[in-house]
C-alpha positions as CSV (number, residue, x, y, z in Angstrom):
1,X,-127.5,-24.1,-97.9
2,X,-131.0,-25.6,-98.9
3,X,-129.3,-28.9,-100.0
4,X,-127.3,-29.2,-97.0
5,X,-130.1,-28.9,-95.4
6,X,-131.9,-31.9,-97.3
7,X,-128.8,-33.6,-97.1
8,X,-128.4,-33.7,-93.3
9,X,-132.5,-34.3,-92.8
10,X,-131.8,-37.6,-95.3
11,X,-129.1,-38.8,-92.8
12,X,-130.2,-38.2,-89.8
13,X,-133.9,-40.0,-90.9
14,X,-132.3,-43.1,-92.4
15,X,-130.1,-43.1,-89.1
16,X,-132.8,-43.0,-87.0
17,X,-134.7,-45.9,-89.1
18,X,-131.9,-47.9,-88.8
19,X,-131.3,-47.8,-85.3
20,X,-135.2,-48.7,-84.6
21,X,-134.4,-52.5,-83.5
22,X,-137.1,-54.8,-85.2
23,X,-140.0,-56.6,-82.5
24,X,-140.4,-59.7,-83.2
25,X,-144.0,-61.5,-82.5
26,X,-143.0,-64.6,-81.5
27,X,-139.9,-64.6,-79.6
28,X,-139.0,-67.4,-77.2
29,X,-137.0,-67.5,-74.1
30,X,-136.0,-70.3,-71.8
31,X,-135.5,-68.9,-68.2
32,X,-134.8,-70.5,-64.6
33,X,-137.9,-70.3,-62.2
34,X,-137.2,-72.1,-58.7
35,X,-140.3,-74.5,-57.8
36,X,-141.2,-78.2,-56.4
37,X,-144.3,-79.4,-58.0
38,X,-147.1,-79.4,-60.2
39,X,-149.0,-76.7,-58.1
40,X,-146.5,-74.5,-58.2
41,X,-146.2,-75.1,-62.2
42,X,-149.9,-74.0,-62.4
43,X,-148.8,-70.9,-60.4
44,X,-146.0,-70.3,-62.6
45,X,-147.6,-70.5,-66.2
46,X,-151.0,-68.7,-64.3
47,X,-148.5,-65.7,-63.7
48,X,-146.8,-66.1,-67.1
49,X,-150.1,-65.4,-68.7
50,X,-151.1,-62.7,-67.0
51,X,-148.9,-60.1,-68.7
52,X,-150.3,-58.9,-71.9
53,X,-148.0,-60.2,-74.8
54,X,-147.1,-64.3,-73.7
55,X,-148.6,-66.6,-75.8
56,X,-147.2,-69.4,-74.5
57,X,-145.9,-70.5,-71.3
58,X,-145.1,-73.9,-70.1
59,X,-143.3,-74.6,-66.8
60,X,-140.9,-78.1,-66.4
61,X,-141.0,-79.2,-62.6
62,X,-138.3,-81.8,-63.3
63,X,-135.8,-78.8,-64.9
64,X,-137.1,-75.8,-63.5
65,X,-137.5,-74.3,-67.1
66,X,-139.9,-71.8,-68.5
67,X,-140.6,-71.6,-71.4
68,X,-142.0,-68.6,-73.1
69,X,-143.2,-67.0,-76.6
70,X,-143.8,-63.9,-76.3
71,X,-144.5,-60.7,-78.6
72,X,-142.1,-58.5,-77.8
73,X,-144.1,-55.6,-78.8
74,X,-146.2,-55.8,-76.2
75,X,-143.7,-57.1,-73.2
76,X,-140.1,-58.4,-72.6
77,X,-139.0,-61.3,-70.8
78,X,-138.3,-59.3,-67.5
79,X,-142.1,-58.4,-67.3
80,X,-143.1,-61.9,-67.5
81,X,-140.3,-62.7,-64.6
82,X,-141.5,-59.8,-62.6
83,X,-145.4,-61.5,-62.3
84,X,-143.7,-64.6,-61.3
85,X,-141.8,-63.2,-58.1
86,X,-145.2,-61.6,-57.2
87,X,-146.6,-64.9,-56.7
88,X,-143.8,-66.5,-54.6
89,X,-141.2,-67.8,-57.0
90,X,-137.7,-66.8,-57.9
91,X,-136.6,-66.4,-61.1
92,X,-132.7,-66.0,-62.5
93,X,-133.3,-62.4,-62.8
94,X,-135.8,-61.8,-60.3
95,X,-136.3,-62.6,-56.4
96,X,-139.2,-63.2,-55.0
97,X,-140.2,-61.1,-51.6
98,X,-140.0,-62.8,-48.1
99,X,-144.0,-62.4,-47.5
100,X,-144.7,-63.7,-51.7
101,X,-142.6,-66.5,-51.1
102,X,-143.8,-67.9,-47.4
103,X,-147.2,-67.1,-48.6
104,X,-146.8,-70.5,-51.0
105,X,-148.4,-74.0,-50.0
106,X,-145.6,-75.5,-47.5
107,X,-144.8,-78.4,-49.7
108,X,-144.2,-74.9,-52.6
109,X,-141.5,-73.8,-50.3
110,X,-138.2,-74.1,-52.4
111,X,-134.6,-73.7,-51.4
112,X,-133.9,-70.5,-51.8
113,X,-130.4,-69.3,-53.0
């Protein structure tokens, strides 16, 4: 019964290990934010940084593209899109609110979807 016991307790740790998925440090991620110019790009990357964990952020106005390097032991990629919606801009995951968005510049004010 002992070495059942030890058996089972084996399993069950080496299952657990396994199914701990690995963080990595310096992911990137390329995500969708909806702006017009290079004020909202200093906006953007502002917000980006904000949330413990990004390391880098840059914001194309031409392709509307973030991108990001995050740790992802410290944040994930919806965190980071979350802060951006709080300061007027959509993202492809996350919508800014009515009073964030019409509180951006007027020449900020994007087409939204």
């Amino acid at each position: 019964m002992k070495n059942l016991s030890i058996v089972l307790l084996l399993f069950l740790v080496g299952f657990v290990t396994q199914a701990q998925e690995k963080k990595n440090k310096n992911a990137k991620y390329v995500t969708e934010v909806n702006g017009n110019c290079e004020q909202c790009q200093k906006r953007i990357q502002k917000a980006a940084y904000t949330v413990p964990g990004v390391k880098s952020a840059s914001w194309d106005v031409a392709t509307h593209q973030l991108n990001l390097i995050i740790n992802e032991e410290k944040t994930t990629p919806l965190a980071v899109k979350k802060a951006i919606a709080k300061v007027g801009h959509d993202t492809d995951e996350v919508k800014a609110t009515a009073e964030d968005y019409e509180s951006l510049h007027h020449c900020c004010l994007y087409e939204r979807n």
